[in-house]
C-alpha positions as CSV (number, residue, x, y, z in Angstrom):
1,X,0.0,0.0,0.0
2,X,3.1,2.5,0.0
3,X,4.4,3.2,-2.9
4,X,7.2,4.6,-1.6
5,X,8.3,1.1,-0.3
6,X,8.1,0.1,-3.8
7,X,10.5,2.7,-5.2
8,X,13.2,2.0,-2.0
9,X,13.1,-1.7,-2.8
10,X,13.6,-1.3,-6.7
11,X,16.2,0.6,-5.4
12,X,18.3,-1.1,-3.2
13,X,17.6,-4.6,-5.8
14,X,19.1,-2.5,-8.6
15,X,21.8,-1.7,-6.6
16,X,23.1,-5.1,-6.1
17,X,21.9,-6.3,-9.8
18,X,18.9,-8.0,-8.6
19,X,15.0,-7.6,-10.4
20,X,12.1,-8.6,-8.7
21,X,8.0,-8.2,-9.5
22,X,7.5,-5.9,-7.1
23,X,3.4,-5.4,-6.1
24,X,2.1,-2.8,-4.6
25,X,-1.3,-3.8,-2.5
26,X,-2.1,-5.0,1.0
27,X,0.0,-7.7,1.8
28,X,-3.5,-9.4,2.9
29,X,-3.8,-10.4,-0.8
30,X,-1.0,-12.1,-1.3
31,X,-3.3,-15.3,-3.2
32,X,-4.3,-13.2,-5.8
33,X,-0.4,-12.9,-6.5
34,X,1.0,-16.4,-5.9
35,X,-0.7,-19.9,-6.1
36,X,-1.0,-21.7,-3.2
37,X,2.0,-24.1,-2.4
38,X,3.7,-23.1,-4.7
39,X,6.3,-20.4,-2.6
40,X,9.5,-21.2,-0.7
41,X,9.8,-18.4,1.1
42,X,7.4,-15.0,2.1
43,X,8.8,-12.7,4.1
44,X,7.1,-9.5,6.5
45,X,8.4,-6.9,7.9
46,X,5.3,-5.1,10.2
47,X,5.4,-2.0,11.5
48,X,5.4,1.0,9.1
49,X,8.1,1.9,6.4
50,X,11.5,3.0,8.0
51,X,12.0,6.5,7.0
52,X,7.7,6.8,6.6
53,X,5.1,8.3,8.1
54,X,4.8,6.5,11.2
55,X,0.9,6.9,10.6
56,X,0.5,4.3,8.1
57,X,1.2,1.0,9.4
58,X,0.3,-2.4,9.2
59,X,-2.4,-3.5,12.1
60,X,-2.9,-6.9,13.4
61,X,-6.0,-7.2,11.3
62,X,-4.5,-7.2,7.9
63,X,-1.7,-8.8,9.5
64,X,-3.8,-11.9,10.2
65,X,-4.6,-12.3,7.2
66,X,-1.5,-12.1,5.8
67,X,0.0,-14.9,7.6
68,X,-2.8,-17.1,6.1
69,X,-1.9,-16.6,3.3
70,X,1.6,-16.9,3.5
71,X,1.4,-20.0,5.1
72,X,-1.2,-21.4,2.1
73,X,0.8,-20.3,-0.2
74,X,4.4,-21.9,0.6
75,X,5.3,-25.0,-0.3
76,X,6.2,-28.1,2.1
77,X,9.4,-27.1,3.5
78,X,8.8,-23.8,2.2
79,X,9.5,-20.5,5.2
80,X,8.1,-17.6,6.6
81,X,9.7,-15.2,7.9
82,X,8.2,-12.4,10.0
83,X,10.0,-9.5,12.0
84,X,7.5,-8.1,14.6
85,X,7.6,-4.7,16.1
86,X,5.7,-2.3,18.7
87,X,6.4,0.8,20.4
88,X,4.4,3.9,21.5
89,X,3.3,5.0,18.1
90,X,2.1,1.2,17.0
91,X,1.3,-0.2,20.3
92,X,2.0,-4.0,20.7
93,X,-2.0,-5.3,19.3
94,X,-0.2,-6.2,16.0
95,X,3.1,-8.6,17.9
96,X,0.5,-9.9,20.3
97,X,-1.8,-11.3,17.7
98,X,0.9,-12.4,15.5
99,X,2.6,-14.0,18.1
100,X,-1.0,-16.2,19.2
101,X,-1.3,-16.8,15.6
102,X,2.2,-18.5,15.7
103,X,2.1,-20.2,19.0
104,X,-1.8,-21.9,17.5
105,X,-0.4,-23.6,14.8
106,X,-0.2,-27.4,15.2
107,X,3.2,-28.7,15.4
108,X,2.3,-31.7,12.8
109,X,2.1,-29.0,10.1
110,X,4.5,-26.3,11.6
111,X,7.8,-25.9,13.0
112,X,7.9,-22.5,14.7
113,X,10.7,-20.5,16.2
114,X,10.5,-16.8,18.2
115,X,13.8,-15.6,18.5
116,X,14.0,-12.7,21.3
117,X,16.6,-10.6,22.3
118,X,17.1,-11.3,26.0
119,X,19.3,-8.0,26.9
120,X,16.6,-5.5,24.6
121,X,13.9,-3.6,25.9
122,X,10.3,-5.4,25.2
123,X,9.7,-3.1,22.2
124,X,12.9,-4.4,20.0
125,X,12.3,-6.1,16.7
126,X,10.9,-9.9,17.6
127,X,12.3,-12.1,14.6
128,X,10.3,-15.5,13.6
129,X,10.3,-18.2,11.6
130,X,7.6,-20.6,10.4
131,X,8.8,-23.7,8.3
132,X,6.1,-25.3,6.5
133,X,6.5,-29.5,7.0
């Protein structure tokens, strides 16, 4: 939904000699862009465009959503990737959910991994990982 994201990331792929599809729409409707198993990796970064107005953001909602699709659309053995974030302009709704979205998923079909930084204040950047079995 930010077009500027778009621009920065054709940017910083150009610089290194990379291309990419780049789309920009609501990361909630990611199947309209890639067929279900079929990905082996989606990555998120919540929270709001570094560098952005801190007023547009993504929200647990959307969010949600999101990592349905994600994890319909990866392949077996295929990852997500998710770096959470909250703070006094976001609030923590958004980690919270994500992180009860995680911890639900059945560890027959899931492998899931929250990696914390023990020494940071509660509002650093929570990395995790989803592989798909």
């Amino acid at each position: 939904i930010q077009p500027e994201a778009i621009t920065s990331t054709r940017a910083r792929l150009e610089k290194q000699g990379l291309t990419a599809e780049l789309i920009c729409d609501s990361h909630a409707n990611l199947l309209q862009y890639v067929r279900p198993s079929t990905a082996d990796i989606v990555m998120f970064n919540f929270g709001w465009l570094p560098g952005a107005e801190h007023t547009v953001h993504s929200t647990a909602q959307g969010s949600l959503s999101a990592l349905c699709a994600a994890l319909d659309a990866l392949r077996p053995g295929g990852v997500l990737a998710a770096v959470l974030y909250s703070g006094k302009v976001i609030g923590d709704a958004e980690k919270q959910a994500a992180l009860a979205f995680f911890r639900s998923l059945p560890l027959t079909k899931y492998t899931v991994l929250v990696c914390e930084f023990a020494n940071w204040a509660d509002t650093a950047p929570l990395p995790c990982f989803v592989i798909k079995k």
